[in-house]
Backbone as a ProteinNet text record, in pm:
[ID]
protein_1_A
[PRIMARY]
XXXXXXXXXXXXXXXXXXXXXXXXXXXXXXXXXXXXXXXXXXXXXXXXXXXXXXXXXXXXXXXXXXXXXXXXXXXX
[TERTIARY]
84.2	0	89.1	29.2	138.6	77.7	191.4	189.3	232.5	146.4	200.2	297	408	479.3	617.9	609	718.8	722.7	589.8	564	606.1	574.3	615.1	490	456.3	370.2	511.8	529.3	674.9	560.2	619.1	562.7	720.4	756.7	820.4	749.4	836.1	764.4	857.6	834.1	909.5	907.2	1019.3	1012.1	1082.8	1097.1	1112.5	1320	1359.6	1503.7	1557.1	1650.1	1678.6	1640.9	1631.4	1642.3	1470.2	1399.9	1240.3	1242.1	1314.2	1286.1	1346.3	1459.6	1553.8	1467.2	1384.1	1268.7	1206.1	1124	955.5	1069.9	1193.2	1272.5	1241.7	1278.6	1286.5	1164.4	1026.7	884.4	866.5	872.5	849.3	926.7	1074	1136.9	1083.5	1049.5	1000.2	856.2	765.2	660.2	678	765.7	802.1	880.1	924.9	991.2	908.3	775.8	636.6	579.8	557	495.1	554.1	692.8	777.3	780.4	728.1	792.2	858.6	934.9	1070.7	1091.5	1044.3	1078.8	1230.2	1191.4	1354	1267.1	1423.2	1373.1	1544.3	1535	1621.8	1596.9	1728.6	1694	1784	1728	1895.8	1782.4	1859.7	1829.3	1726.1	1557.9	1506.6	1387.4	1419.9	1329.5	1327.6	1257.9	1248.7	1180.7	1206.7	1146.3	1141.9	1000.4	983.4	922.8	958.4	916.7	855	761.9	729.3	676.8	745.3	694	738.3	662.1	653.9	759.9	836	990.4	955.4	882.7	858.2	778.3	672.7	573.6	578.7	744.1	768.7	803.8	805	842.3	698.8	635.7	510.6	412.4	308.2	256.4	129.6	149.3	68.8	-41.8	-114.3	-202.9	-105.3	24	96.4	158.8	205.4	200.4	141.9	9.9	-70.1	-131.1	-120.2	-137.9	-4.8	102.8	179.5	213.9	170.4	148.3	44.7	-63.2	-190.8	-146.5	-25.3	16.5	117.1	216.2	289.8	242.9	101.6	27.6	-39.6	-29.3	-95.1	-6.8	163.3	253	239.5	199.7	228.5	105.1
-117.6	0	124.4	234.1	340.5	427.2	489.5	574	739.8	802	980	1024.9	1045	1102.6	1186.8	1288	1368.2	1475.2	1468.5	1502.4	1440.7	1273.6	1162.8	1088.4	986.9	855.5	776.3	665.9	580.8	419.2	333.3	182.4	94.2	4.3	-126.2	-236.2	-270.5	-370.1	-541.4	-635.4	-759.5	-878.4	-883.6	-1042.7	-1174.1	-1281.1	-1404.5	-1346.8	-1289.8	-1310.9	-1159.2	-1133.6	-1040.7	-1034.2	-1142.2	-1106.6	-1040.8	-1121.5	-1089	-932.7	-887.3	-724.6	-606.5	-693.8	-616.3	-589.2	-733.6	-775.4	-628.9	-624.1	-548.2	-368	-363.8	-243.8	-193.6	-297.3	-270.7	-239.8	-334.8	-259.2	-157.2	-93.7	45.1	133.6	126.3	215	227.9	131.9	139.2	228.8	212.7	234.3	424.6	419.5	537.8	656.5	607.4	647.7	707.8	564.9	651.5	749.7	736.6	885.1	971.7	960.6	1111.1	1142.4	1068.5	1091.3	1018.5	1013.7	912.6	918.8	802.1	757.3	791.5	821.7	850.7	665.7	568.9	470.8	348.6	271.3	202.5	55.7	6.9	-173.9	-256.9	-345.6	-416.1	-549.9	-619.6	-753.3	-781.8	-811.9	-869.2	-726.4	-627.8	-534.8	-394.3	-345.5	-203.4	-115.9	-19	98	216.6	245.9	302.9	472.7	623.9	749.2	836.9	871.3	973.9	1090.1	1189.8	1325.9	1406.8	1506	1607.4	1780	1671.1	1807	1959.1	1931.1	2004.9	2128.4	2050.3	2151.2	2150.8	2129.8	2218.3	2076.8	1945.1	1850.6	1833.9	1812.7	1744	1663.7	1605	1476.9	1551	1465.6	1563.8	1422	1453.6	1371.9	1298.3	1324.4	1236.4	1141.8	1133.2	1055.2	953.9	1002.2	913.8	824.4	865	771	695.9	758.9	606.5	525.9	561.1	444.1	380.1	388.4	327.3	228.9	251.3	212.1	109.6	150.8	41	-61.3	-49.1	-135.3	-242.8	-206	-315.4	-414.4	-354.4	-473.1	-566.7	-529.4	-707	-773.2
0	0	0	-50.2	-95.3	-1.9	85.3	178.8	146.2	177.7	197.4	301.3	262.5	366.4	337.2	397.8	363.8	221.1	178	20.8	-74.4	-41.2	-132.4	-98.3	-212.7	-254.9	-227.2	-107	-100.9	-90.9	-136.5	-83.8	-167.1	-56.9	-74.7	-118	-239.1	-316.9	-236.5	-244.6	-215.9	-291.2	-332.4	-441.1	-370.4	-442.2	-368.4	-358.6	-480.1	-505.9	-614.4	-602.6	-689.7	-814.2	-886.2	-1028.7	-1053.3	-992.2	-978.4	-936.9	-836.7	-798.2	-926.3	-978.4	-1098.9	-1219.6	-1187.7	-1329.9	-1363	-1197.6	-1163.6	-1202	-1182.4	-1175.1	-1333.5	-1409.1	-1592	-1589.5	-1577.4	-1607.7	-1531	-1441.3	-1357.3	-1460.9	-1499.6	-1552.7	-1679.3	-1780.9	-1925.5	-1908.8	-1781.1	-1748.3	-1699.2	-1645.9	-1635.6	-1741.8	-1796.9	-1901.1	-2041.8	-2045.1	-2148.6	-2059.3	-1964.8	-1861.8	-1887.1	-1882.5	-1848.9	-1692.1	-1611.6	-1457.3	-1395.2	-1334.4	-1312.1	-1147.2	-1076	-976.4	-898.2	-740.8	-712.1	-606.4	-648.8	-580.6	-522.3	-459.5	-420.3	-435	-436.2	-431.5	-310.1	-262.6	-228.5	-214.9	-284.5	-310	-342.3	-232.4	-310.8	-309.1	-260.5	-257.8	-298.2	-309.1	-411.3	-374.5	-333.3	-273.4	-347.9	-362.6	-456.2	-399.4	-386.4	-389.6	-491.4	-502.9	-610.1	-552.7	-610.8	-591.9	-740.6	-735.2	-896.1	-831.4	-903.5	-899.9	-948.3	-1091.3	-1145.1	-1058	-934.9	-904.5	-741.4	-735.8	-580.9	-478.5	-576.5	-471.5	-311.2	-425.2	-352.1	-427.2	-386.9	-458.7	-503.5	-676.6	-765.5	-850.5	-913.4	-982.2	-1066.4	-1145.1	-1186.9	-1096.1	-1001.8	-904.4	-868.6	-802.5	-793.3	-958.8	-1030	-1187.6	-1177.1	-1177.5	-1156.5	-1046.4	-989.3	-847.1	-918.8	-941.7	-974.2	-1079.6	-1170.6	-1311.7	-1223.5	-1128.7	-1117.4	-1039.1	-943	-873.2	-988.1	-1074.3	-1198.8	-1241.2	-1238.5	-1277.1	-1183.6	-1055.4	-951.2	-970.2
[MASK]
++++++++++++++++++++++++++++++++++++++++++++++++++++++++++++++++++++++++++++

């Protein structure tokens, strides 16, 4: 579940093993990349933590945001 905090949409994703979290990393990024908004996010091993906020409009959480949260909740 994707949490508000700090003027971020943040939620940790969890896979069985790395290659599965590296996997879900390529579709978020390809997924992000047709948007045009780009995740600030982290990995270590089997998990992925994912932040969004809109740089553009002061670094707080904007309707693009929340559409790609909604977009990357569809890859799992």
């Amino acid at each position: 579940m994707w949490k508000e905090e700090n003027n971020m949409l943040v939620r940790t994703f969890k896979f069985d093993n790395f290659v599965q979290a590296f996997g879900f990393m390529t579709q978020v990024a390809m997924l992000a990349e047709k948007m045009d908004h780009h995740p600030n996010w982290e990995n270590t091993f089997n998990q992925v933590t994912i932040r969004l906020t809109s740089h553009d409009a002061g670094d707080v959480v904007t309707e693009k945001d929340r559409k790609l949260a909604s977009e990357i909740d569809k890859l799992m």
